[in-house]
C-alpha positions in Angstrom: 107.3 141.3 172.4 111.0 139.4 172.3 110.9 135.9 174.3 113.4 138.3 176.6 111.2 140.7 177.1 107.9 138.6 177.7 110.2 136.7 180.3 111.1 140.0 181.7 107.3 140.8 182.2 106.5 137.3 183.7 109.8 138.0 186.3 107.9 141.5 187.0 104.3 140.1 187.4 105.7 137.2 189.6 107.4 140.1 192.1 103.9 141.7 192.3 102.4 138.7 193.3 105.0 138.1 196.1 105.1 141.2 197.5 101.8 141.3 197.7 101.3 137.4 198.7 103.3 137.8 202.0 102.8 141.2 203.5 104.5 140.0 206.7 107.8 140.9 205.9 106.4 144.3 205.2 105.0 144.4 208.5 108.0 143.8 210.3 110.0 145.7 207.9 106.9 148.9 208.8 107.3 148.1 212.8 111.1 148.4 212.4 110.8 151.7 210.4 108.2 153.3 212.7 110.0 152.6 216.0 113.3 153.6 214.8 112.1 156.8 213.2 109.8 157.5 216.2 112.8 156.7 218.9 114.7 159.6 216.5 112.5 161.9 216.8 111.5 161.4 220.4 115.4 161.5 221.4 116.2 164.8 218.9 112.8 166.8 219.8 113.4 168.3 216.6 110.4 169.2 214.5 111.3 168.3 210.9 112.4 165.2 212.6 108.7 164.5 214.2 107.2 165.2 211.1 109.1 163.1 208.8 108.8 160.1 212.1 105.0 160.9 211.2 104.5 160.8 207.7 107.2 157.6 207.5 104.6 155.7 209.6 101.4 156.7 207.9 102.9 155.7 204.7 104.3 152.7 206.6 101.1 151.5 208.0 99.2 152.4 204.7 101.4 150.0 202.6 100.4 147.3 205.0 97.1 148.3 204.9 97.0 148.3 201.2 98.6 145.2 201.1 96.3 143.7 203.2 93.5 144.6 201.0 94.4 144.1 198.0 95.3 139.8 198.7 91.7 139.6 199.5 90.0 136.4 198.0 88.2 137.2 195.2 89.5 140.8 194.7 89.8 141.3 191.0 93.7 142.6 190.8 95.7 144.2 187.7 99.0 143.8 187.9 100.1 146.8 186.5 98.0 148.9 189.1 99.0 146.4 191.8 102.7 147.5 190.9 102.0 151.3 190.6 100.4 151.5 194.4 103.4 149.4 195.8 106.3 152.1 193.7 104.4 154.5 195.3 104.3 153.3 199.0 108.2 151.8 198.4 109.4 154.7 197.2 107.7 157.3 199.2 108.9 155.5 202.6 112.7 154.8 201.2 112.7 158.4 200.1 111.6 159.4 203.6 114.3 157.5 205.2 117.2 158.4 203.7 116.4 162.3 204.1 115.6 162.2 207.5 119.2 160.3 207.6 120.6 163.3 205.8 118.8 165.7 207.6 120.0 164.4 211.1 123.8 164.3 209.5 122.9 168.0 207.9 122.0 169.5 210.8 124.5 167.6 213.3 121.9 166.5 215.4 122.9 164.1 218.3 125.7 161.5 217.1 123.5 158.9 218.6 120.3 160.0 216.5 122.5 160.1 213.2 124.1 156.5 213.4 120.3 154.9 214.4 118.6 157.2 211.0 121.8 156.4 209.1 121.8 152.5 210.2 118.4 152.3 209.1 118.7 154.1 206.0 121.3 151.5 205.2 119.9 148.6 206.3 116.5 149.4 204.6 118.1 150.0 201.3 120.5 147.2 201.2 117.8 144.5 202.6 115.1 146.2 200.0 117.8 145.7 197.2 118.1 142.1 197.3 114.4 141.4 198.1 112.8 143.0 195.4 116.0 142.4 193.1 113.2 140.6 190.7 111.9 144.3 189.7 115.3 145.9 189.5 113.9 149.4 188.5 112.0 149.1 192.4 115.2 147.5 194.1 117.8 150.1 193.1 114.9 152.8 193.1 114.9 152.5 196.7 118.4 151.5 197.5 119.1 155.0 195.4 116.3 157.4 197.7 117.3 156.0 200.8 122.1 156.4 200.3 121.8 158.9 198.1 120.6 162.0 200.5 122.8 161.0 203.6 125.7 160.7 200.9 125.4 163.7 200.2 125.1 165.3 203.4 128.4 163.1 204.8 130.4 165.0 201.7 128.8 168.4 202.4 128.9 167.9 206.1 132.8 169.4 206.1 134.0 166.4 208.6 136.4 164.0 207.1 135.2 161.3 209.0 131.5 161.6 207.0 133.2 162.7 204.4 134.9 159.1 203.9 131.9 157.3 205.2 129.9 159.0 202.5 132.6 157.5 200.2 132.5 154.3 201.8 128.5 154.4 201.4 128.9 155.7 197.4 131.3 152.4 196.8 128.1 150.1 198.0 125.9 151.6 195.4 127.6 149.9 192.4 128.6 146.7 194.4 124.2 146.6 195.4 123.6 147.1 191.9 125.7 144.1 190.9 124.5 142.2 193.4 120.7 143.3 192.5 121.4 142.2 188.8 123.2 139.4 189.7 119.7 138.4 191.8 117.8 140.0 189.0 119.0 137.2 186.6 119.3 134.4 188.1 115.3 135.1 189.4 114.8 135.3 185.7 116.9 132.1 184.3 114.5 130.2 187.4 111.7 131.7 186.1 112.2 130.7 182.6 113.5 127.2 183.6 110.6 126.4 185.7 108.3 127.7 183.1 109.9 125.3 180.4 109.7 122.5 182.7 106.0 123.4 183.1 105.6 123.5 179.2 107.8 120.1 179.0 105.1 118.5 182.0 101.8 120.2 180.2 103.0 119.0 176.5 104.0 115.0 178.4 100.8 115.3 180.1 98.7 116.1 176.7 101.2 113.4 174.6 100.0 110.9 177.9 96.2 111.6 176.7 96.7 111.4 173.0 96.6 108.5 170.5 99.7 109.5 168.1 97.6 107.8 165.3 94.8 109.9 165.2 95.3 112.9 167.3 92.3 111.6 169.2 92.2 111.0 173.1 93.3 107.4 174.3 92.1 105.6 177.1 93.6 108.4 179.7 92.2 111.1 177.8 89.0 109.7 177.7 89.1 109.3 181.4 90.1 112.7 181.9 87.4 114.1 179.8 84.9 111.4 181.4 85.8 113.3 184.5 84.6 116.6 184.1 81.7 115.8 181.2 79.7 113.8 184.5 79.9 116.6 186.4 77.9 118.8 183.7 75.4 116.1 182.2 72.2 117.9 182.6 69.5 116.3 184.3 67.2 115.8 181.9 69.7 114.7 179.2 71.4 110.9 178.7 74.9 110.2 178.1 75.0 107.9 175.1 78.3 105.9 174.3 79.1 104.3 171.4 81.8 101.6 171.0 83.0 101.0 167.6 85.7 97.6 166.4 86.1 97.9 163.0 85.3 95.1 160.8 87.9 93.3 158.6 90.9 95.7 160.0 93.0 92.8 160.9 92.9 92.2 156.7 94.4 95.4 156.0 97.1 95.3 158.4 98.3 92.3 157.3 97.8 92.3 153.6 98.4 96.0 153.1 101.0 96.4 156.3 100.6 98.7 159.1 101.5 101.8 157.8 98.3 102.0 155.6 96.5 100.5 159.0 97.2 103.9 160.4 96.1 105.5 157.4 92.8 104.2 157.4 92.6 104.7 161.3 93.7 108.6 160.7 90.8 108.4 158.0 88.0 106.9 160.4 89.3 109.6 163.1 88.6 112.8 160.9 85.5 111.2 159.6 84.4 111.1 163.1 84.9 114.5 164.0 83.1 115.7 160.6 80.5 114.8 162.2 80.4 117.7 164.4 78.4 116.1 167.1 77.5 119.0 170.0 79.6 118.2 173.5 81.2 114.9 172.1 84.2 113.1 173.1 85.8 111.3 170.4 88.7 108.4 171.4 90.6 105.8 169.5 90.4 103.0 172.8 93.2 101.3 171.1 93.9 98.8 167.9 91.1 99.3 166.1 88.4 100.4 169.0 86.7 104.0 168.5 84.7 105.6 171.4 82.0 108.1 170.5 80.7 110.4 174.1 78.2 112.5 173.8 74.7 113.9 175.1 71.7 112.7 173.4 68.0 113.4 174.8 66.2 109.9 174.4 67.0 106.7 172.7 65.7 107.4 169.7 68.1 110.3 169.3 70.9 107.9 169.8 69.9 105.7 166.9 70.5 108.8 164.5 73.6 109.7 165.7 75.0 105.3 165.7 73.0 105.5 162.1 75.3 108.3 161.3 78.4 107.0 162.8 78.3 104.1 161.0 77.5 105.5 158.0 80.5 107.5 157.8 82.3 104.3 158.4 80.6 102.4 155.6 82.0 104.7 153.1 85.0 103.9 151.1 88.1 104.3 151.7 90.8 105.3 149.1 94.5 104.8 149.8 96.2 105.1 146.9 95.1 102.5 144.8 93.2 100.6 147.0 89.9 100.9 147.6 89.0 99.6 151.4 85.8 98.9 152.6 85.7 98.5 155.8 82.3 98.3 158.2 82.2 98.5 162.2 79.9 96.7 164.5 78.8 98.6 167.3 78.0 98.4 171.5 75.4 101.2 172.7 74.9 102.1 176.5 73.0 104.8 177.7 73.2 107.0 181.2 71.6 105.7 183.5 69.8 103.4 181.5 72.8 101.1 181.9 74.9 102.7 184.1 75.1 105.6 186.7 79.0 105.8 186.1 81.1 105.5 184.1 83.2 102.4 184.1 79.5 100.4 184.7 78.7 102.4 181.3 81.5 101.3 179.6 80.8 97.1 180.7 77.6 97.7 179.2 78.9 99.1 176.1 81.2 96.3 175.8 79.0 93.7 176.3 77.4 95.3 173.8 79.4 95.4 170.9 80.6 91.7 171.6 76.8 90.8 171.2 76.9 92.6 167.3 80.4 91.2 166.7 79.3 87.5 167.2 76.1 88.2 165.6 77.2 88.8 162.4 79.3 91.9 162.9 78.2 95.7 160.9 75.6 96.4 163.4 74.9 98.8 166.0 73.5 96.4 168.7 72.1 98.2 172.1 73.0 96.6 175.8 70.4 94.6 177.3 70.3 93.6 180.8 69.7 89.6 179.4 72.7 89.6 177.8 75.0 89.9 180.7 75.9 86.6 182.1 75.9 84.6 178.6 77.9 87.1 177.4 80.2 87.9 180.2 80.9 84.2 180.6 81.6 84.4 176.8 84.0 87.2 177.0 86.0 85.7 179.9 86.9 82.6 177.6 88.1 84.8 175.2 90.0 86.7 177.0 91.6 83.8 178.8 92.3 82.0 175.7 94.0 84.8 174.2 96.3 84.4 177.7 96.1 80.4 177.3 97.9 80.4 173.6 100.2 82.6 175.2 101.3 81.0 178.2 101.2 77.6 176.0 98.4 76.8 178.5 97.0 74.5 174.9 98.0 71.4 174.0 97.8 69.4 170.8 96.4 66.0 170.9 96.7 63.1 168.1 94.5 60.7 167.3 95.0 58.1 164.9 92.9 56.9 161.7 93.7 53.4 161.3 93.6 51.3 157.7 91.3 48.9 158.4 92.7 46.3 156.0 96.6 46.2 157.9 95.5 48.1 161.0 98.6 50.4 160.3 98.3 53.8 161.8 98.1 56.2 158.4 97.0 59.8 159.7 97.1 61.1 162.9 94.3 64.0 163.3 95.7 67.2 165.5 93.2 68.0 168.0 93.7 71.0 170.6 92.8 70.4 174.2 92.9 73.4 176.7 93.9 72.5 180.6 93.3 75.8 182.3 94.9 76.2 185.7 91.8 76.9 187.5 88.9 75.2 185.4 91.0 72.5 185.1 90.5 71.1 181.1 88.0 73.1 178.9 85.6 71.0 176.4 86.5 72.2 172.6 82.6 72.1 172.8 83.2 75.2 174.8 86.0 77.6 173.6 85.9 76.8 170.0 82.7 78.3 169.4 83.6 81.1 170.8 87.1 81.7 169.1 84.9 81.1 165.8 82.3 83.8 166.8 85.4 86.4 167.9 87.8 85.7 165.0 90.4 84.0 167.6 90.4 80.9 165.6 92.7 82.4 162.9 95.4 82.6 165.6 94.4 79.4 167.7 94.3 77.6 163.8 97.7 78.5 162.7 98.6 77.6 166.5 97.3 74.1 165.9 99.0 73.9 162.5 102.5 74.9 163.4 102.2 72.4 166.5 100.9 69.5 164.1 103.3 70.3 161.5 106.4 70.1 164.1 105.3 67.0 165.4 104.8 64.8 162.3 107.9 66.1 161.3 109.6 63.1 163.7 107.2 61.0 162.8 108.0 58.0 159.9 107.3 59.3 156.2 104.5 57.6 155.7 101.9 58.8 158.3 100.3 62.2 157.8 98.8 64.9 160.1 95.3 65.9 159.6 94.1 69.7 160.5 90.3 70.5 161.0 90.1 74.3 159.3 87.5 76.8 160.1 85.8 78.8 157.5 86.8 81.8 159.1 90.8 80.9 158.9 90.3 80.3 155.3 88.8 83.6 154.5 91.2 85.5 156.2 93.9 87.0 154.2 97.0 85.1 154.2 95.6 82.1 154.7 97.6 79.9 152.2 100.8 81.5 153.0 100.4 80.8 156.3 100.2 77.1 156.4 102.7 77.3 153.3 105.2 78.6 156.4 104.4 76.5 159.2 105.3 73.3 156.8 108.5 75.4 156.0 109.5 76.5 159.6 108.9 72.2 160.6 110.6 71.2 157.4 107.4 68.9 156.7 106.5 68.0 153.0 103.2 69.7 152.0 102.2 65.7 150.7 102.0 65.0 154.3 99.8 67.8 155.2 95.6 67.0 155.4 93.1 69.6 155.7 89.9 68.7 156.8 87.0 71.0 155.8 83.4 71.1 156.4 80.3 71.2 153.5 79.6 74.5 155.1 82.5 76.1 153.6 81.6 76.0 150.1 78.1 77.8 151.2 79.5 81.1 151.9 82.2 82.1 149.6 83.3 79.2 147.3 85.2 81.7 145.4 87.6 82.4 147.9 87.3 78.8 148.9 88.8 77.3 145.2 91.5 80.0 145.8 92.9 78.4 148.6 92.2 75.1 147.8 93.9 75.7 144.2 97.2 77.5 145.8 97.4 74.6 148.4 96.9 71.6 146.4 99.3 73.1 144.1 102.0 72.8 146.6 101.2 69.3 148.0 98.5 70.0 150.3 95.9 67.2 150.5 92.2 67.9 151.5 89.2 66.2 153.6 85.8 66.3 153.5 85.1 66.4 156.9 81.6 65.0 158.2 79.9 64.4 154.9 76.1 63.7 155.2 75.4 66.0 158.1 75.2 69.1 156.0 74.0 70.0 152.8 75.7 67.6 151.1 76.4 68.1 147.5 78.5 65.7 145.0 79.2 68.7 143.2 81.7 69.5 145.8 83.7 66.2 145.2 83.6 66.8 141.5 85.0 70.7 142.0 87.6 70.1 144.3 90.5 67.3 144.7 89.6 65.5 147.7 91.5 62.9 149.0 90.1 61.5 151.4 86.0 61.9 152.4 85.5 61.3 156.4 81.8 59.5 157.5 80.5 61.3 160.1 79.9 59.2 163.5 76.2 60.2 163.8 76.2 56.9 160.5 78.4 54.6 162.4 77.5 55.4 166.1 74.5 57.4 166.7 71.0 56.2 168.0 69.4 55.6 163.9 72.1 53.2 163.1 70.4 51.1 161.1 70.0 49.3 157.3 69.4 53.1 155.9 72.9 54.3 157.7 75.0 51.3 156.6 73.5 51.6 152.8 74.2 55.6 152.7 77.8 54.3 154.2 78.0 51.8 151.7 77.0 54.1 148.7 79.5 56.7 149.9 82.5 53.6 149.9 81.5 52.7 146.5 81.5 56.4 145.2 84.9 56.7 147.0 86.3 53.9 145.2 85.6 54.7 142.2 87.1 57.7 142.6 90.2 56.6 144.3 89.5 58.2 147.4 89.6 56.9 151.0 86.7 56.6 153.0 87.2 57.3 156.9 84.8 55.8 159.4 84.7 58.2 162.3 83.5 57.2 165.9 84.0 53.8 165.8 83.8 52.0 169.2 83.0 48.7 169.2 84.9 45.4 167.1 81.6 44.8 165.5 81.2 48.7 163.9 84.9 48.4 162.6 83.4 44.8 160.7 80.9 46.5 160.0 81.9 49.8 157.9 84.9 47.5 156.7 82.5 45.4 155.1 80.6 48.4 153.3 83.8 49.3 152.0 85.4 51.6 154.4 89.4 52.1 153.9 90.0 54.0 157.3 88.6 54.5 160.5 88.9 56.6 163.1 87.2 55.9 167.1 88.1 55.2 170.6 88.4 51.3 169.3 91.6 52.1 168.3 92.4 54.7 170.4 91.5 58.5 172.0 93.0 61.5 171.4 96.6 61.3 172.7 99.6 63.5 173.7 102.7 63.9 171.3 105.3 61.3 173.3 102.1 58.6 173.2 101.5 59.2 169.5 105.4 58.9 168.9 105.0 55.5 171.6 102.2 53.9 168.8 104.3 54.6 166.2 107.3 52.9 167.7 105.1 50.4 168.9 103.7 49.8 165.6 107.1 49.9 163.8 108.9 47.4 166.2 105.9 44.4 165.1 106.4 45.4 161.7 110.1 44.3 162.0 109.6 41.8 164.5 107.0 40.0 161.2 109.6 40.8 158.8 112.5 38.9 160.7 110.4 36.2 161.8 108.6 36.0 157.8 112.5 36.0 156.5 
């Protein structure tokens, strides 16, 4: 079938349903017909006349009837035979009409009776003609029956007068045709329009509920399914969700770009749909966030189907010459275990999977009731520092290590402070851990470096900014290049640069580790060991790696064992430092006797509230300032 003709059939099958959707015009059209055929008869007392008066309002009165019937709720209705019983009735009464208009003019029956059969033989067919112009073979059918007899009559009647009102009647037919076509087409043209716009809205609707990554539904789509899936859930069945982050994704966008991102998404999408799960809802919740629906009948039936998920995750993935491996932790929440709806289902999942991601991440970890106000409380900071970096809500903070020989200002280490605007100012104690466990610190650590970096950029040339790095930052890919472009983007030498890294680094992935070290030093970049003797600590680290500076922690200058052991270890750690031309940095000094005191074991630097706290940019520039204007008042006065 054409598009015309299938357009054609939908104009026909919309006429059916109209005519058949309002049978009060019908009806009035049937009461009209029956009075003025019946006033006819009774004024003429002719026979033929009575009968036809009779048989018009039978078939009159049946079309109603029928109509009537067949719109009945529930009544199973073909359109085809729908159409065949109205022809019948539509012809059968227009047919009627115009021969008992033809008859009256035929047999010069009263004047008066002529002009009320011929009126309403005209009136029918012209009014018919334009309603049911939709189904032109019905419209002119009838406008045809009903002129066509009293035309004929008028021209065989032998009285000029009919004779030209038969004419006058035979030059309407072709103008009601035109008319019925005109009407015909532009039902049709609606028709089609409104029927493309309903495509247009259904295909928006569907492109609203699909991720255009994966073909999957998004988040609307999953709601929309949600919808109807809760209202078939059997009774004695759970709904199990499963809420997937994959591991490591981050990495492959940024080292691979994001075309092969969505490559590897695309992947993860068809591998979860081979799974074939029964009654499943499968959505990509957006960045690297997968959704898994489906009925399961107990919990251990869940754990096969995370078991498999995951394993179909685990595989590797081959993009062209890469091979990716990628891994997924994993939130579980049962219904109504954990829930009994859906967006209390979905809190539960979440909570979920943020309890696998920060314990160690490629798990499937199940909600727990115990889990939901660390967690929550957990999940709030993160989600308001993600808003606090970027509504520069963070500040950085300097505080200066001090050479404790001219009491010159040589480093200033960066140190971020976070004043929310309703906690008022968060611990680091607090968030950091949390950015760590969530793999925020790799955007809250270059944060910290290109503020750092900007700000000893106005600083004189001889004092240097000191960064603390997480492990994490340093794993991620990048990493080097990273720092390499905040020092370019705040025109800083890379000499003037210090990272500070913990022993705990070099436990995990020391390969990695040398890599960056080995780029960075390369360029400049000087490194700290940041609180040696709390950790593992291991000489074979100083030996590996060129360290510049080794930093005491406080717990040896400060803390509640200070004692003859603490000052010997600091001592032994001066005299290693020495030798190896490194500085030694005393941190948490507070009092003028501790700053005698490490200076004494052989301490180069030191770092404490003595000197001073953590401060903002304009007061580290104001120390500096400070510091140069005595150097040049000693100068003048020493000249």
């Amino acid at each position: 079938m054409s598009s015309k003709d299938a357009i054609d059939e939908r104009v026909r099958q919309t006429l059916v349903k109209t005519l058949y959707g309002q049978p009060s015009s019908m009806a009035i059209g049937a009461v009209c017909g029956i009075i003025t055929n019946g006033a006819a008869a009774y004024v003429s007392r002719n026979a033929f006349l009575v009968a036809g008066a009779i048989l018009l309002s039978i078939v009159a009165i049946g079309r109603v009837v029928a109509a009537l019937y067949l719109r009945r709720p529930g009544h199973r209705r073909n359109a085809r035979v729908l159409e065949i019983v109205y022809e019948t009735g539509a012809f059968t009464y227009s047919a009627l009409a115009g021969l008992m208009s033809a008859f009256a003019i035929w047999a010069k029956i009263d004047p008066a009776v002529q002009m009320l059969l011929l009126g309403n033989a005209i009136g029918y067919g012209v009014g018919i003609s334009a309603r049911n112009a939709g189904r032109p073979v019905i419209a002119l059918g009838q406008l045809f029956l009903c002129l066509i007899p009293p035309i004929l009559a008028c021209f065989l009647s032998g009285n000029l007068a009919l004779a030209m009102l038969g004419f006058g009647m035979l030059m309407l037919l072709p103008a009601m045709v035109e008319i019925t076509l005109n009407v015909f087409q532009v039902l049709r043209r609606s028709i089609s329009t409104a029927e493309t716009s309903q495509k247009l809205a259904d295909k928006m609707q569907q492109l609203a509920r699909t991720d255009v990554v994966t073909g999957l539904a998004n988040r609307a789509g999953l709601n929309h399914q949600m919808v109807e899936r809760l209202m078939v859930v059997g009774s004695d069945r759970k709904l199990a969700l499963f809420w997937m982050d994959l591991d490591r994704f981050k990495e492959v966008n940024d080292t691979l770009g994001h075309p092969v991102g969505d490559r590897v998404l695309t992947e993860i999408a068809r591998r979860l749909q081979a799974l074939e799960l029964d009654d499943t809802t499968i959505a990509r919740f957006g960045g690297d966030e997968f959704i898994v629906v489906t009925e399961v009948g107990s919990r251990k039936e869940s754990e096969d189907v995370a078991q498999a998920i995951l394993a179909a995750i685990n595989r590797p993935i081959r993009i062209d010459a890469d091979r990716l491996e990628l891994g997924a932790s994993m939130g579980i929440a049962l219904m109504p275990d954990d829930g009994s709806d859906f967006d209390t289902l979905m809190q539960s999942a979440d909570l979920a999977l943020y309890d696998a991601k920060i314990n160690g991440r490629n798990r499937a970890t199940f909600f727990d009731g115990s889990m939901t106000r660390d967690l929550v409380r957990r999940k709030e900071i993160e989600a308001e520092l993600r808003h606090a970096i970027q509504r520069d809500e963070l500040s950085i903070f300097f505080q200066p290590i001090v050479d404790l020989e001219t009491g010159r200002i040589r480093t200033f280490e960066a140190l971020v402070r976070w004043f929310h605007p309703e906690r008022g100012e968060m611990r680091p104690d607090e968030f950091i851990p949390v950015a760590e466990d969530t793999g925020l610190i790799i955007t809250l650590g270059n944060w910290i470096t290109q503020q750092a970096a900007k700000a000893c950029a106005q600083w004189p040339e001889d004092v240097t900014i000191a960064v603390n790095l997480s492990p994490i930052q340093i794993r991620a890919p990048g990493a080097a290049l990273g720092i390499l472009a905040a020092l370019r983007e705040a025109r800083l030498d890379p000499t003037r640069l210090e990272l500070e890294v913990t022993e705990s680094l070099f436990l995990e992935d020391s390969e990695n580790t040398a890599r960056f070290i080995e780029e960075l030093s390369g360029h400049g970049v000087r490194f700290a060991l940041d609180d040696f003797g709390t950790g593992y600590s291991s000489l074979a680290y100083i030996d590996k790696f060129p360290f510049k500076k080794i930093k005491v922690d406080r717990s040896f200058v400060s803390g509640k064992d200070v004692g003859r052991k603490s000052e010997a270890i600091i001592r032994a750690v001066a005299e290693m430092g020495n030798q190896l031309e490194m500085d030694i940095v005393a941190e948490g000094l507070e009092t003028v006797e501790q700053v005698q005191a490490v200076k004494n074991a052989g301490c180069t630097l030191g770092q404490g509230y003595y000197f001073s706290r953590a401060v903002p940019d304009y007061l580290a520039a104001i120390l500096l300032s400070n510091e140069h204007g005595e150097t040049a008042a000693a100068t003048a006065t020493g000249s």
